[in-house]
C-alpha positions as CSV (number, residue, x, y, z in Angstrom):
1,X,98.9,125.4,86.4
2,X,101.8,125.8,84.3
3,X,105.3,124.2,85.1
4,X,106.9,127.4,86.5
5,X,104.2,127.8,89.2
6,X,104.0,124.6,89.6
7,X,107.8,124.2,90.6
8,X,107.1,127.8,92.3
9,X,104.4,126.2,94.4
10,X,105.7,122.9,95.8
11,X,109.1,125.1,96.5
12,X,107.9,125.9,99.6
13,X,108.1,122.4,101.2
14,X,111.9,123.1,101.6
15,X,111.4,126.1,103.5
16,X,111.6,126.3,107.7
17,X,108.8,124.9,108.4
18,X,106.4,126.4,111.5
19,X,107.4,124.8,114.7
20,X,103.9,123.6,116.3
21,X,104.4,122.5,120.0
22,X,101.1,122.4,121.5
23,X,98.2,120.4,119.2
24,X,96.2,122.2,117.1
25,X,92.9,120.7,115.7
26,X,92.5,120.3,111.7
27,X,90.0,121.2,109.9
28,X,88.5,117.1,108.6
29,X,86.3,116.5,105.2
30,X,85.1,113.4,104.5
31,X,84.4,110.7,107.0
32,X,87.3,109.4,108.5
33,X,86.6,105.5,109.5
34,X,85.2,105.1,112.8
35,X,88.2,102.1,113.4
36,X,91.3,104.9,112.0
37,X,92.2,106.0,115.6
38,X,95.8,106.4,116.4
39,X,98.9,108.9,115.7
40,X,101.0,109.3,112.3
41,X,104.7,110.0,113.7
42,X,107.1,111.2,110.7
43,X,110.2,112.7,110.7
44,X,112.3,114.7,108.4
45,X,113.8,118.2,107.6
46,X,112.5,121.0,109.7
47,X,115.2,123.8,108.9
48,X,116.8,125.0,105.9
49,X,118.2,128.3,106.8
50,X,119.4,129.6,110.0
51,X,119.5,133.1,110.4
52,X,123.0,134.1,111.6
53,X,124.7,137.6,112.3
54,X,127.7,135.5,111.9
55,X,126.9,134.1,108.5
56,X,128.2,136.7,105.6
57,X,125.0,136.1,103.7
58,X,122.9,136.8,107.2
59,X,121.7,132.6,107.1
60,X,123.5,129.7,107.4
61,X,121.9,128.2,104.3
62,X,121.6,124.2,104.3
63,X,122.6,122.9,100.5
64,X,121.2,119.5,100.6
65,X,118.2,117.8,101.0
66,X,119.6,115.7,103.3
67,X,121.3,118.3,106.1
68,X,118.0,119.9,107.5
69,X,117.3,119.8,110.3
70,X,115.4,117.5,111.9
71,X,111.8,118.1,113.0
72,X,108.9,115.2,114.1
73,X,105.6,115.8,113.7
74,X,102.4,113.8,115.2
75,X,99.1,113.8,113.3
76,X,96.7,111.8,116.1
77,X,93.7,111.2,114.9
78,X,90.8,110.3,117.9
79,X,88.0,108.2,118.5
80,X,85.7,111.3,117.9
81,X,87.2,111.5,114.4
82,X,89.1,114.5,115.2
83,X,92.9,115.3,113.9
84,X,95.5,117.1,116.0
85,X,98.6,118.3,114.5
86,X,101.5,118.9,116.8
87,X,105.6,119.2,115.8
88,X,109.2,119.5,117.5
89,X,112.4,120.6,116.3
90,X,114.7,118.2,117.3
91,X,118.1,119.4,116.7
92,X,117.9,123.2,118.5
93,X,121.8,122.5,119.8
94,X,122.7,121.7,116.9
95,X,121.0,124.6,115.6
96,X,122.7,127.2,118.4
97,X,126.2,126.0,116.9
98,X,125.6,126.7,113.2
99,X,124.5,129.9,114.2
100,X,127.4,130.9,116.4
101,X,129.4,129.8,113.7
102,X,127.8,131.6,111.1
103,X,128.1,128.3,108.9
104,X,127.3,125.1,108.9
105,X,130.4,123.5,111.2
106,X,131.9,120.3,110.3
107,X,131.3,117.4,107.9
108,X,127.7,117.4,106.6
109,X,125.7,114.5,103.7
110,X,126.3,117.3,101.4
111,X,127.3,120.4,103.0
112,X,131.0,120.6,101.0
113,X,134.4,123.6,102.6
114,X,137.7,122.4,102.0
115,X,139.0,124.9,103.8
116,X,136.7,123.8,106.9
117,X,139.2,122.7,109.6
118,X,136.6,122.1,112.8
119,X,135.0,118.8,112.5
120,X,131.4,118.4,113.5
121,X,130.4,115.5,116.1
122,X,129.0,113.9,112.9
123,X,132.9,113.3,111.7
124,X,134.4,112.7,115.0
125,X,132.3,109.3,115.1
126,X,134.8,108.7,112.1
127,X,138.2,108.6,114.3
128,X,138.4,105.8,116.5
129,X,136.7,105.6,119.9
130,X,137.9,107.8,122.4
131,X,140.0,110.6,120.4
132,X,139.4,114.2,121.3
133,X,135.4,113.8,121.8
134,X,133.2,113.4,124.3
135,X,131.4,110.5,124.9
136,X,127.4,110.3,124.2
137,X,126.4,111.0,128.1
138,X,127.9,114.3,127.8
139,X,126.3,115.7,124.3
140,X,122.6,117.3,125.1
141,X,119.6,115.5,123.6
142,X,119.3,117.6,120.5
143,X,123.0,118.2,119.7
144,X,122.8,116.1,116.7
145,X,120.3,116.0,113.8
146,X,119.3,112.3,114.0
147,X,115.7,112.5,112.0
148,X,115.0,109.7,109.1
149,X,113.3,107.2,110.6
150,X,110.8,106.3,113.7
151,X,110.8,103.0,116.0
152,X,108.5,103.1,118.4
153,X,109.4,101.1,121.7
154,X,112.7,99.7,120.2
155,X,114.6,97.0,122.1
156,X,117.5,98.4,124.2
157,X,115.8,101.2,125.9
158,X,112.7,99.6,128.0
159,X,114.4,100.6,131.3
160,X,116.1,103.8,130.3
161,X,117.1,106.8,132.4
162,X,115.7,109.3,129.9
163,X,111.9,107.9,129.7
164,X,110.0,109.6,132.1
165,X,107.1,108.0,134.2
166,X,104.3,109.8,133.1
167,X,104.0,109.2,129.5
168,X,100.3,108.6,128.1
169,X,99.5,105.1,127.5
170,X,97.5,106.2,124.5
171,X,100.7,104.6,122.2
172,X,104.3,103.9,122.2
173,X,106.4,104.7,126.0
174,X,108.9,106.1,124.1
175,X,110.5,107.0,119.6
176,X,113.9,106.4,119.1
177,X,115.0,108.3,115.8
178,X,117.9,107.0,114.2
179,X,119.6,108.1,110.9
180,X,122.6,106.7,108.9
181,X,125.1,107.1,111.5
182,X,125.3,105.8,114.7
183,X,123.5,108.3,116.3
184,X,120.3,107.6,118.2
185,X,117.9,110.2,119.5
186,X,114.9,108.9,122.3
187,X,111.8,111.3,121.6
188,X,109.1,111.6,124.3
189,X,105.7,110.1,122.4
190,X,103.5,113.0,123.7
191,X,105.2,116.1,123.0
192,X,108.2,114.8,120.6
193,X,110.6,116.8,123.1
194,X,113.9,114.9,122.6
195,X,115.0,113.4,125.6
196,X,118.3,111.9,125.6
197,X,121.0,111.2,122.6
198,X,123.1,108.4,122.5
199,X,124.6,105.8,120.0
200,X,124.5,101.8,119.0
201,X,128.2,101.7,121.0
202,X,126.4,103.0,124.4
203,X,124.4,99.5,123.8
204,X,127.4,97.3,123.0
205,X,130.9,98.3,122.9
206,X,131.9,96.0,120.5
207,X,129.4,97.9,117.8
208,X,132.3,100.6,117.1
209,X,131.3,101.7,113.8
210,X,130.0,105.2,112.9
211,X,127.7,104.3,110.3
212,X,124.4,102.0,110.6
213,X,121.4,101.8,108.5
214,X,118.3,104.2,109.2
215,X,116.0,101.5,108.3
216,X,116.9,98.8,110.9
217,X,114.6,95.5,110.7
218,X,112.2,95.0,113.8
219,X,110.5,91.3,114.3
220,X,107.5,93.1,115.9
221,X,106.2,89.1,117.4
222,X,109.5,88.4,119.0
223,X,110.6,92.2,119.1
224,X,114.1,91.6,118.2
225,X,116.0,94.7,116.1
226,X,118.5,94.1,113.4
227,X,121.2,96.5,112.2
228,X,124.6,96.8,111.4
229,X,127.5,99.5,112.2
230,X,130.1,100.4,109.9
231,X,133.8,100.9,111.1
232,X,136.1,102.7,108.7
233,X,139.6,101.7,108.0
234,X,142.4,100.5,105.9
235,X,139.8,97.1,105.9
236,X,136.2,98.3,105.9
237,X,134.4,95.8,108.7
238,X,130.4,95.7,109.0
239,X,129.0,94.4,112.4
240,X,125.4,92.5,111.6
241,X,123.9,92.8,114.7
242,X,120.6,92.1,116.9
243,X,119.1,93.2,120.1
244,X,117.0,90.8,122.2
245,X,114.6,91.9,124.7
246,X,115.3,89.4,128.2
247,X,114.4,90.2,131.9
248,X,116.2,91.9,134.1
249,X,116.4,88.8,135.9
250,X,118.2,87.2,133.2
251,X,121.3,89.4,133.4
252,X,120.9,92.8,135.3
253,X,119.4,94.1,132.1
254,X,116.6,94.2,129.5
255,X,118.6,94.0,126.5
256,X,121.3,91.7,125.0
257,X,123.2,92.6,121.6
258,X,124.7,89.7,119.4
259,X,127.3,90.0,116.6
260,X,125.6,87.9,114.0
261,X,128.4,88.2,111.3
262,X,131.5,90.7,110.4
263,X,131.7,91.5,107.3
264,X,135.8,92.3,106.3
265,X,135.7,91.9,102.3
266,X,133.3,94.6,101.1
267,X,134.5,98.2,100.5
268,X,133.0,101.0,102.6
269,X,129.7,102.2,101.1
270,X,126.8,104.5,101.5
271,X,124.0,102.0,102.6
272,X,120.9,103.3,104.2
273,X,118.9,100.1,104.9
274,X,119.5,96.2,105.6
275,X,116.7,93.3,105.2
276,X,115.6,90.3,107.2
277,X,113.5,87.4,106.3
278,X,112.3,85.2,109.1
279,X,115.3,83.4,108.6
280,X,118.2,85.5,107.5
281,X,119.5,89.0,108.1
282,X,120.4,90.2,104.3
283,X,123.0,93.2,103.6
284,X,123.4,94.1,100.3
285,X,126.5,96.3,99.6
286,X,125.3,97.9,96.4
287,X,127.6,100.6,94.8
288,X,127.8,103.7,97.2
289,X,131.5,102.9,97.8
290,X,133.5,106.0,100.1
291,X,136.9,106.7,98.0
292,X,139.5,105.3,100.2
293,X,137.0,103.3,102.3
294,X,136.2,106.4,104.0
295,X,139.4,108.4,104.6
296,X,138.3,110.7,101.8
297,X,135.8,111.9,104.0
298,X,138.3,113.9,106.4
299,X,139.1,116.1,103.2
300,X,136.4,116.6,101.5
301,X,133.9,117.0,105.2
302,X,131.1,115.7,103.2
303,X,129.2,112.3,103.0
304,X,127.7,112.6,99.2
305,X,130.9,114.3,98.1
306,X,133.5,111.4,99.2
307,X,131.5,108.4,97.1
308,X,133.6,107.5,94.4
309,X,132.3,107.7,91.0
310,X,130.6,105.1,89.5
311,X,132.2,102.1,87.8
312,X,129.4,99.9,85.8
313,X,131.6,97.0,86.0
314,X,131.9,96.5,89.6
315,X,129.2,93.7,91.0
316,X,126.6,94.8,93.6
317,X,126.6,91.8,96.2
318,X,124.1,90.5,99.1
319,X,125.9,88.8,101.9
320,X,123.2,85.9,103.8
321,X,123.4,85.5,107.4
322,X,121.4,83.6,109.7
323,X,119.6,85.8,111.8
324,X,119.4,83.0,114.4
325,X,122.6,81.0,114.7
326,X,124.7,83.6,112.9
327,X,127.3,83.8,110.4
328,X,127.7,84.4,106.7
329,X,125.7,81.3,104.9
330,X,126.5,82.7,101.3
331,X,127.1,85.7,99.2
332,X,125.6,86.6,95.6
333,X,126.2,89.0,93.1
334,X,124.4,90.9,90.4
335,X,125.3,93.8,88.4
336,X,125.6,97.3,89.6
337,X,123.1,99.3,91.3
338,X,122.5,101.8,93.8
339,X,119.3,101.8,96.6
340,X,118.0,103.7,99.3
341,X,115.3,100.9,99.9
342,X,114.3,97.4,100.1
343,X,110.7,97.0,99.3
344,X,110.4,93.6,101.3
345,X,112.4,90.7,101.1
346,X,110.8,86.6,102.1
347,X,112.0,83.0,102.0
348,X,110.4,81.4,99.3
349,X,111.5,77.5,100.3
350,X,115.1,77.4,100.4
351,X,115.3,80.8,98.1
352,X,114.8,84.2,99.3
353,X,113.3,87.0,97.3
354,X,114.1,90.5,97.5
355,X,112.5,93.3,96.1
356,X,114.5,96.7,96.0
357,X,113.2,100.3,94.8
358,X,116.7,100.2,92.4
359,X,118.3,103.4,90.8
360,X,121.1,102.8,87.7
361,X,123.7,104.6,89.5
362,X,124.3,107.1,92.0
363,X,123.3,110.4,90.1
364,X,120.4,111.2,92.4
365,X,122.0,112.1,95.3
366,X,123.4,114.6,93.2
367,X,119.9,115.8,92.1
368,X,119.1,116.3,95.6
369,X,120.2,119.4,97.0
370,X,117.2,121.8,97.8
371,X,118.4,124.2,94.6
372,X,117.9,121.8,92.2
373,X,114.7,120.4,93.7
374,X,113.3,123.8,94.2
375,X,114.0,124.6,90.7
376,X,111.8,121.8,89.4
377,X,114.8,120.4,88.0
378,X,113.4,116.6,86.1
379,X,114.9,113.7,88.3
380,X,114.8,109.8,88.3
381,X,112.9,107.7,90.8
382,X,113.7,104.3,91.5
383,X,112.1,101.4,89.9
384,X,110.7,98.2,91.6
385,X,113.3,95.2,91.0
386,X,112.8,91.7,92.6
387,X,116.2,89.2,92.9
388,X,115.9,85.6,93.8
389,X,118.6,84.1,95.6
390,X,118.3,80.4,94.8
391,X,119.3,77.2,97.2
392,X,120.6,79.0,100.1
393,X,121.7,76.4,101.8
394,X,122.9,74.4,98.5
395,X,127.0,73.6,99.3
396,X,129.5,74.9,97.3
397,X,132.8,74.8,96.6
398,X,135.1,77.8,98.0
399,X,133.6,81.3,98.9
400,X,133.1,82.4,95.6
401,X,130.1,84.6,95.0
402,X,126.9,83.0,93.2
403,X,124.8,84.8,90.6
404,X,121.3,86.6,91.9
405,X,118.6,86.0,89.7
406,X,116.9,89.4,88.2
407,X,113.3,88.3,88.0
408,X,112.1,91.5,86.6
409,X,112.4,95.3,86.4
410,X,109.3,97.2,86.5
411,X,109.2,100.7,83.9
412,X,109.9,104.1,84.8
413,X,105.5,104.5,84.3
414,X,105.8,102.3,87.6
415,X,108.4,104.1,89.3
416,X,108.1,103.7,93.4
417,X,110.0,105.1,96.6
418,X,109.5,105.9,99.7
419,X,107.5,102.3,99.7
420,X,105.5,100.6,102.1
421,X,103.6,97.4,102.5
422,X,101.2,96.2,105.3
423,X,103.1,96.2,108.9
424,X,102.4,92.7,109.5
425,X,103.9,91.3,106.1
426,X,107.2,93.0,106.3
427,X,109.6,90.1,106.1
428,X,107.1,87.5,104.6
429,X,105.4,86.9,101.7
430,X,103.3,89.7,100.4
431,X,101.7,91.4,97.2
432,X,101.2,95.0,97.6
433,X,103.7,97.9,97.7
434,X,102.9,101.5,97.9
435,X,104.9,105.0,97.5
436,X,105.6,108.1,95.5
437,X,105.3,108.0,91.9
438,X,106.3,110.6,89.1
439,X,103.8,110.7,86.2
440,X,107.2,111.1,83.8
441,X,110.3,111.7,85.4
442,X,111.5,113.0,81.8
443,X,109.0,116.2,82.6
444,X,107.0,116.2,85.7
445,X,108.3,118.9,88.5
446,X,109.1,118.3,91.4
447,X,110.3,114.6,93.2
448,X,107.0,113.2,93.0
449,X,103.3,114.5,92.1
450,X,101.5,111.1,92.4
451,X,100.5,107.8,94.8
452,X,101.2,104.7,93.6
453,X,99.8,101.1,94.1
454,X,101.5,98.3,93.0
455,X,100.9,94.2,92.7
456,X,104.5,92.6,93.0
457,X,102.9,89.0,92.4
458,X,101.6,90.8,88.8
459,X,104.3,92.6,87.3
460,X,102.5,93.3,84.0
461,X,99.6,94.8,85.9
462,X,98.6,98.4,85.7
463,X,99.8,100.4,88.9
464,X,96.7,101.8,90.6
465,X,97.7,105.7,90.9
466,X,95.7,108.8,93.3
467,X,97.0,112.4,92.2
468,X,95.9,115.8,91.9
469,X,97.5,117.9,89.6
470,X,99.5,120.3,91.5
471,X,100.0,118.6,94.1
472,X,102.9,116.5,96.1
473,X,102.3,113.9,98.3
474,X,104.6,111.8,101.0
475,X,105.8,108.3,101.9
476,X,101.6,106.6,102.0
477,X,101.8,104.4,105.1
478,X,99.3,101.5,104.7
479,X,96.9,101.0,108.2
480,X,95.0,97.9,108.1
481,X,91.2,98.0,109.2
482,X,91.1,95.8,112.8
483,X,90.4,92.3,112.2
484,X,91.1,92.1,108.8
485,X,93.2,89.0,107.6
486,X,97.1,90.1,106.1
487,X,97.6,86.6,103.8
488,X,93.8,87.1,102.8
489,X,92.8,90.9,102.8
490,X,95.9,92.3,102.2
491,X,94.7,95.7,101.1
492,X,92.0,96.1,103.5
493,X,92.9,99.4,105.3
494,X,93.9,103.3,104.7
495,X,96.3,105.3,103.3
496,X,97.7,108.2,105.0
497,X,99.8,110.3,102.7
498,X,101.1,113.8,104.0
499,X,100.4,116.1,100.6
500,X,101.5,119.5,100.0
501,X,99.0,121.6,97.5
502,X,101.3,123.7,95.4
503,X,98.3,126.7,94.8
504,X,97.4,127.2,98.3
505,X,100.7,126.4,99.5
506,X,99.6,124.5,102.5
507,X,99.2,121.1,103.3
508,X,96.9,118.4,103.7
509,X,96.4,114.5,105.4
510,X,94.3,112.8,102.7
511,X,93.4,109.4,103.7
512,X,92.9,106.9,100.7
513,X,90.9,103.0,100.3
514,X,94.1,101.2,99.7
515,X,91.8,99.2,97.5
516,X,91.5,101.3,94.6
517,X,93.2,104.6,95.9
518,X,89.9,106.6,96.4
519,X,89.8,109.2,98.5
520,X,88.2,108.9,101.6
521,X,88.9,112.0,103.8
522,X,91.3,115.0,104.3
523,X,92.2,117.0,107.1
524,X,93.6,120.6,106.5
525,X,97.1,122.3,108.1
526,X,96.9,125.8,108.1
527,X,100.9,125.9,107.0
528,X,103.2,124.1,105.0
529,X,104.3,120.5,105.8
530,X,108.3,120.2,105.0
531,X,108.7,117.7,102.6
532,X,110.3,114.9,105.1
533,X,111.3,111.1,104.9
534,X,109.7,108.3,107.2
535,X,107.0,107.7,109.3
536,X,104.7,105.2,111.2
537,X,101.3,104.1,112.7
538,X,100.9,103.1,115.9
539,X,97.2,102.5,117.1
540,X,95.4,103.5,120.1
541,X,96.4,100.9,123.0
């Protein structure tokens, strides 16, 4: 397939995609393991255009990657070794208002008007509490595009209103999509109708910022969540926080939230995920700094256009907190890059190490409007980098920032995002990552055409890769087989990549031996899977 169809072909996964409510059944090839039974939740852009009488061009056309709309998807697969496909738009309100406006209404990640004067509910979360907006309670469940990543059952919401009674205990009682605001969004499991949208301030007052991470940290033995909230201002101030599951009996309710550390000398910055270990919280504040720590935002009603540009010299810096007694233990510093995602991070004695999917500056969220992906347009992915933060608990003199030790950078041949590692070793020590790979990101089309495998404890290695030419595959999630051993058989289990075929211009489930990448079964969508973000397992109960 030459380059042009090739670009032409994979195109499609940033069109509307079909809106599926009820499950259909896929066509399977291959044997699916008798032990794979469970459901593949993932979220992501659903909606690029909106038609629109109101629009002059007849569509409210969405620019960036980023500002689709959301849609979730469930691929259940059953102890028959069947596979159901079923989907949900989850931002219809938000929808009805773009289309009554005939453009896309407020501030956006990349959606840029200076002339726009109505700001969206996105921006309002900007001004402080209580100015000229309604609270959470009043905005409908799907007012908001909140679709990045999943967390089944997460800690706050055991006892809410929204969850209804008669949810299947085939898996999780309830989703809770979040993105990198505060905005949270509770999906029912079964049907992924959203029922109810609120934000981290509903749960605790005092968490008054309007950004967060989309990739929290869950302890999933203790089931405690870690996050933090960003409040903008003349001083920036980040709230490290964590919700604890207790009895009602305890307090009157199921949750409580503690302020593990605020943060007050780092500017405002674009960060979509924070770490743990099992026993710090880590935030890294790597270079996405906001131009005037966020004010810039009001004029320019756009997330990507208000990050300043990039300044080499400015140090990227991980702030330590203890994720049990709280506060700031010590900070470190290394030179300047820009993330969407940890790999994992572990203590290693009194060290931690930390391994990041690292980009050399910002560029890429340039490269990421749905123009320039359709077009085939070559683009960076992020490369593997591990840090050691030596002697946390060492004393020194003063609060001056320590120096992070680069361990190693892995080549653009071994280029990773969009990584994963097995469920039970996030936050300890591990050896396998998996994600997206580009074959060469100098000439391949598209953001990503292969798998890739690799051994973190091995950096010279060779990366295990799975591709087809033509095709483009999703975030792989790694399910281990039952009763095999994490420390011991770390790799023993499937991968389940979502992959869109550029020639038939449909899409497939391909389940891989996480062993050596080969493939073990498909099942077949009769349409086009929109080329999304995050997902996750959860097995039959």
């Amino acid at each position: 397939m030459s380059t042009t169809r090739m670009a032409e072909g994979i195109a499609i996964g940033y069109e509307n995609a079909v809106e599926q409510r009820e499950p259909v059944k896929l066509q399977v090839t291959g044997t699916i393991p008798s032990w794979l039974t469970g459901r593949l939740y993932r979220t992501g852009p659903g909606t690029q255009n909106i038609p629109s009488n109101n629009a002059p061009s007849g569509s409210v056309y969405l620019k960036h990657w980023f500002d689709g709309l959301g849609m979730t998807h469930c691929f259940e697969i059953t102890l028959t070794g069947e596979v159901k496909y079923r989907n949900h738009s989850t931002a219809l309100g938000l929808q009805a208002r773009y289309e009554k406006a005939g453009k896309a209404v407020g501030t956006t990640f990349g959606q840029q008007d200076p002339c726009e004067a109505i700001f969206s509910e996105f921006f309002t979360a900007f001004e402080p509490l209580g100015v000229d907006h309604p609270p959470a309670e009043q905005c409908g469940p799907d007012d908001r595009n909140v679709s990045v990543t999943l967390t089944p059952d997460m800690s706050g919401f055991t006892s809410h209103h929204a969850i209804p009674s008669g949810i299947s205990s085939a898996g999780p009682r309830y989703i809770v999509a979040k993105s990198d605001n505060d905005a949270l969004q509770i999906l029912d499991p079964d049907t992924l109708r959203p029922l109810h949208y609120t934000t981290y301030n509903y749960l605790d007052p005092r968490l008054d910022g309007s950004m967060s991470a989309a990739h929290s940290c869950q302890d999933k033995e203790t089931g405690e969540f870690f996050n933090y909230t960003l409040r903008f201002g003349r001083t920036a101030v980040y709230k490290v926080f964590r919700i604890r599951r207790l009895s009602r009996a305890e307090s009157g309710k199921d949750y409580e939230v503690d302020i593990l550390a605020e943060i007050k000398d780092a500017p405002a910055a674009y960060l979509h995920a924070l770490t743990m270990t099992e026993k710090y919280v880590v935030l890294s504040v790597w270079q996405g700094d906001f131009d005037s720590n966020g004010a810039s935002i009001r004029q320019n009603h756009s997330i990507a256009g208000s990050i300043a540009p990039w300044k080499p010299k400015q140090s990227s810096t991980f702030y330590v907190i203890d994720r049990h007694a709280g506060g700031i233990v010590v900070k470190f510093e290394t030179e300047a890059f820009f993330a969407f995602h940890y790999i994992n991070a572990y203590d290693s004695g009194d060290d931690i190490v930390i391994d990041i999917a690292v980009y050399d500056d910002h560029s890429v969220l340039q490269l990421l409007y749905v123009d320039i992906l359709k077009s085939g347009t070559p683009s960076p992915l992020s490369r593997a980098r591990r840090f050691v933060l030596k002697n946390i608990r060492e004393q020194s003199s003063g609060e001056s920032a320590r120096q992070a030790k680069v361990e190693y950078t892995l080549p653009p041949s071994s280029s990773i995002e969009l990584c994963t590692v097995h469920p039970a070793l996030y936050h300890k020590p591990y050896r396998y990552t998996y994600g997206i790979n580009k074959e060469d990101f100098t000439k391949s089309v598209g953001f990503t055409d292969r798998i890739v495998k690799l051994d973190m404890s091995e950096p010279e290695s060779e990366p295990k890769i799975w591709t087809i030419p033509g095709t483009a595959p999703g975030e792989p999630i790694f399910v281990p087989r039952p009763g095999s051993s994490p420390e011991t058989q770390e790799d023993d289990g499937i991968l389940l990549s979502v992959v869109l075929d550029g020639k038939t211009q449909k899409s497939m489930l391909v389940m891989l031996d996480a062993k050596d990448l080969t493939e073990v079964a498909r099942a077949y969508m009769g349409t086009h899977f929109p080329f999304g973000f995050h997902g996750v397992f959860t097995g039959l109960k």
